[in-house]
C-alpha positions as CSV (number, residue, x, y, z in Angstrom):
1,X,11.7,-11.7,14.2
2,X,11.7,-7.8,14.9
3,X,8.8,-6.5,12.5
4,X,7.4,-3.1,11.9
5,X,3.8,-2.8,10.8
6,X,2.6,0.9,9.3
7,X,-0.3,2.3,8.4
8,X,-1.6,5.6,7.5
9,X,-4.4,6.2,10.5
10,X,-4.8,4.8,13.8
11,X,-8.1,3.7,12.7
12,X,-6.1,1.3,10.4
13,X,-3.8,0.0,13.1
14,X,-5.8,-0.2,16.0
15,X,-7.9,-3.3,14.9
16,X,-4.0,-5.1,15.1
17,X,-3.2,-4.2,18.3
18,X,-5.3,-6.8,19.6
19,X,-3.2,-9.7,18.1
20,X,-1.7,-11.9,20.6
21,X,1.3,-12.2,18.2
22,X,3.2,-15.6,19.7
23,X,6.1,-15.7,17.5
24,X,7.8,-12.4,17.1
25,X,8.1,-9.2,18.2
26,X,5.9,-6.4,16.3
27,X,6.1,-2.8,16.6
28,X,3.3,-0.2,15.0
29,X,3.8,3.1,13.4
30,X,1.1,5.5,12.4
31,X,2.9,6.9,9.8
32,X,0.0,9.6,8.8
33,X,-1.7,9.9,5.4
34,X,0.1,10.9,2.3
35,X,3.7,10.5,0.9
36,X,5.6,12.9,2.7
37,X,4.2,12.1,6.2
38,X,4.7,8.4,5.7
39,X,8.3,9.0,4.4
40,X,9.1,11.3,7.0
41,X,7.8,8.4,9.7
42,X,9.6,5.7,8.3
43,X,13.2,7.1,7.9
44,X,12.8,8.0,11.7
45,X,11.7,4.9,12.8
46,X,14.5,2.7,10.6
47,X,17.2,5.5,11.9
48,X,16.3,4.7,15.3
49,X,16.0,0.8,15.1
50,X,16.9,-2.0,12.0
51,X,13.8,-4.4,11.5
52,X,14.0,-8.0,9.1
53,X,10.9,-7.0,8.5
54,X,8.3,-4.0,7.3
55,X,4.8,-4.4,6.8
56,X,2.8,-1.5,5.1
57,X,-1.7,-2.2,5.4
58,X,-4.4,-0.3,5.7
59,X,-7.3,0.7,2.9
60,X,-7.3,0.8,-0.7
61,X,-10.1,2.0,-3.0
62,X,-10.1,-0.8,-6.1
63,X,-10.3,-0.2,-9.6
64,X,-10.8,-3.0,-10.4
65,X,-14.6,-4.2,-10.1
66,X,-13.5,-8.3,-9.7
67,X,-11.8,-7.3,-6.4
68,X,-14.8,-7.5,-3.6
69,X,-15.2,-5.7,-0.6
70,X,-12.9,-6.7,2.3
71,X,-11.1,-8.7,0.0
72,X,-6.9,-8.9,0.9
73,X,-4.3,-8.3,-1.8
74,X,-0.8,-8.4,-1.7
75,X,1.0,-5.4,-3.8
76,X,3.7,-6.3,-5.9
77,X,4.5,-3.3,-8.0
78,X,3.1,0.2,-6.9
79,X,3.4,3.4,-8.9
80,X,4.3,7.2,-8.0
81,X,1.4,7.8,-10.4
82,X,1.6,11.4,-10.6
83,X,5.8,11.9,-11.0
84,X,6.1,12.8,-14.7
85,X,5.1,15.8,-16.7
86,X,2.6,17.2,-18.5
87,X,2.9,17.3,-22.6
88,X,-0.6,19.2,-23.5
89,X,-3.0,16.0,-22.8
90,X,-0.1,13.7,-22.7
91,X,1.9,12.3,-19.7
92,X,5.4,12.0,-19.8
93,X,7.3,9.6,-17.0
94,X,10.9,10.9,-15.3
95,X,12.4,8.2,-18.0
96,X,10.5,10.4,-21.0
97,X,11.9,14.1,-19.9
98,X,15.4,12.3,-19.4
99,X,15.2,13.0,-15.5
100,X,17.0,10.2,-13.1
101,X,14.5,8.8,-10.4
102,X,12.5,5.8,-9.5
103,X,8.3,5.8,-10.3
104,X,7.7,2.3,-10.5
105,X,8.7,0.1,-8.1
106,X,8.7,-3.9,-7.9
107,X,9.0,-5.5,-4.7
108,X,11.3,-8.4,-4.7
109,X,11.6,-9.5,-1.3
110,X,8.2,-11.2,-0.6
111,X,8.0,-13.5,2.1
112,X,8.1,-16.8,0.5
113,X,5.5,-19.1,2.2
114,X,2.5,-21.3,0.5
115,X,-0.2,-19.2,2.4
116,X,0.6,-15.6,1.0
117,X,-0.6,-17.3,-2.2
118,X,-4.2,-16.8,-1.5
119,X,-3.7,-12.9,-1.4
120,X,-4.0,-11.9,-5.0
121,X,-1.1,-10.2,-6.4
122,X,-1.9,-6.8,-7.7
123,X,-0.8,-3.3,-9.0
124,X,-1.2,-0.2,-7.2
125,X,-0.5,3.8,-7.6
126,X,0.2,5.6,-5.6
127,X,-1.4,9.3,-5.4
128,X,-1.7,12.5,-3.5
129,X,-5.3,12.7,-4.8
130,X,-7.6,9.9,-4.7
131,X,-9.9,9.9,-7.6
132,X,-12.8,10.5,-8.0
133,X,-14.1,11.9,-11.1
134,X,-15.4,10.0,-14.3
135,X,-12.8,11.7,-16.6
136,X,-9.6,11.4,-14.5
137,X,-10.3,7.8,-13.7
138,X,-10.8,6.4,-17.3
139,X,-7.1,8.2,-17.8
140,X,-5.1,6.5,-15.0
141,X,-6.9,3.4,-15.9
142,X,-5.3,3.8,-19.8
143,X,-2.3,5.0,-18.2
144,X,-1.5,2.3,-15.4
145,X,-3.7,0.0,-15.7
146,X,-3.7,-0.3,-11.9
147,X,-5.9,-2.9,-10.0
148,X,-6.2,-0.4,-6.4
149,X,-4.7,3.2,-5.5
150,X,-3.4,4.5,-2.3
151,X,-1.9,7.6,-1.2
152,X,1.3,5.7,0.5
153,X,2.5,2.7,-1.0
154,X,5.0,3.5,-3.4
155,X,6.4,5.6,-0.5
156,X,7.0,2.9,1.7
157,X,8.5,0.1,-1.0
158,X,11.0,3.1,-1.5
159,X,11.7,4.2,1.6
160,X,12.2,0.1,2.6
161,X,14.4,-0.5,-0.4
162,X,16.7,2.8,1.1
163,X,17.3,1.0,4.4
164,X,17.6,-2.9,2.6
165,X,14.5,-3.5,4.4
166,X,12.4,-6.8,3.7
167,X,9.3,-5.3,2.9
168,X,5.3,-6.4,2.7
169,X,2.3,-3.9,1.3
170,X,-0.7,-6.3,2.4
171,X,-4.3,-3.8,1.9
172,X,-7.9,-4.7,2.4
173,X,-10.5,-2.9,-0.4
174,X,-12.6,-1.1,1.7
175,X,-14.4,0.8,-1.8
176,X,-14.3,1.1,-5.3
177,X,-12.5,4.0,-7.1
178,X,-15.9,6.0,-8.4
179,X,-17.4,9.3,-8.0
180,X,-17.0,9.5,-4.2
181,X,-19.9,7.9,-2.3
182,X,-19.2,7.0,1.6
183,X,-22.2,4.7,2.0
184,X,-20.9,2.4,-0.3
185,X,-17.6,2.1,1.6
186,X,-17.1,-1.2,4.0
187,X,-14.6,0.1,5.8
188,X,-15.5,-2.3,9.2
189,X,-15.5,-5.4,7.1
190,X,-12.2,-4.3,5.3
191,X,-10.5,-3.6,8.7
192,X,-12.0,-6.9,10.5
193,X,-10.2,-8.9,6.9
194,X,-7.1,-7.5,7.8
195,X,-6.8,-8.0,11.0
196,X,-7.9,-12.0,10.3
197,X,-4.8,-11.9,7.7
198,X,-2.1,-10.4,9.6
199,X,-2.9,-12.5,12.5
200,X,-2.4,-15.4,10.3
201,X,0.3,-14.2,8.4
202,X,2.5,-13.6,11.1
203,X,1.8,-17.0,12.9
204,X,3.0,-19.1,9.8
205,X,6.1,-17.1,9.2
């Protein structure tokens, strides 16, 4: 199987590049951070070359507190979180101001195999800003309700559902969404988790 794996940094991919992967043939792409760089990167790299499969990983800041540190989770619906409007202290979606678009996206073409069971399934937004204040963070929660944020997934489900590309959004919780605090981060144990679950991911499939 020809598979594409993407992430935002090198720091994210390198860990991967390791892998002896036995069974198929797997590119990388640093896409760079952010929605525009990462849709920019992947419409190059799927003009160029057709994949059956797209893999986007990396790290995601959890808000949700049962998620642990280094923990995997799969993303099943991710959110343009900040595509809307502003109504005074009210947001409004493209759907409320009557504009066409997609801001919520559901992946449908999972893999199908017993062992991505153990990655819990989760909901994501996507952001150019990661949060980090008290006051925006209570309103996304209310809003969203999501379990992690990221500043790329959305981009990439959207971008893979453009090209009818099968598509994956595995991410290893490297922090929780708070008032920003580096030294609680586990960034080293989040990337060794994902390297563990890509290496076994791809040997099952």
């Amino acid at each position: 199987m020809e598979i594409l794996i993407s992430a935002a940094t090198e720091e994210e991919i390198a860990p991967l590049r390791d892998i002896w992967f036995r069974k198929h043939k797997v590119e990388f792409l640093v896409s760079g951070v952010g929605m525009v760089a990462s849709t920019y990167s992947l419409c190059r790299q799927f003009s160029e070359k057709p994949y059956q499969l797209a893999i986007n990983t990396g790290l995601a800041g959890a808000f949700d507190r049962s998620l642990k540190p280094g923990e995997i989770v799969r993303v099943t619906e991710d959110i343009f979180a900040e595509l809307g409007a502003e109504d005074g202290d009210e947001f409004l979606s493209l759907k409320q101001i009557g504009l066409p678009g997609t801001d919520i996206l559901i992946n449908l073409d999972e893999i199908r195999i017993k062992e991505m069971e153990e990655f819990r399934k989760v909901r994501s937004i996507t952001v150019n800003t990661v949060h980090g204040n008290e006051t925006s963070i209570k309103r996304v929660m209310d809003r969203y309700h999501p379990h992690i944020e990221t500043m790329e997934g959305a981009a990439f489900f959207f971008v893979c559902g453009q090209f009818n590309i099968p598509s994956l959004q595995l991410r290893s919780i490297s922090n929780y969404v708070e008032k920003r605090n580096k030294a609680n981060w586990e960034i080293s144990l989040a990337l060794k988790s994902m390297k563990q679950a890509i290496a076994m991911l791809l040997e099952k499939i």
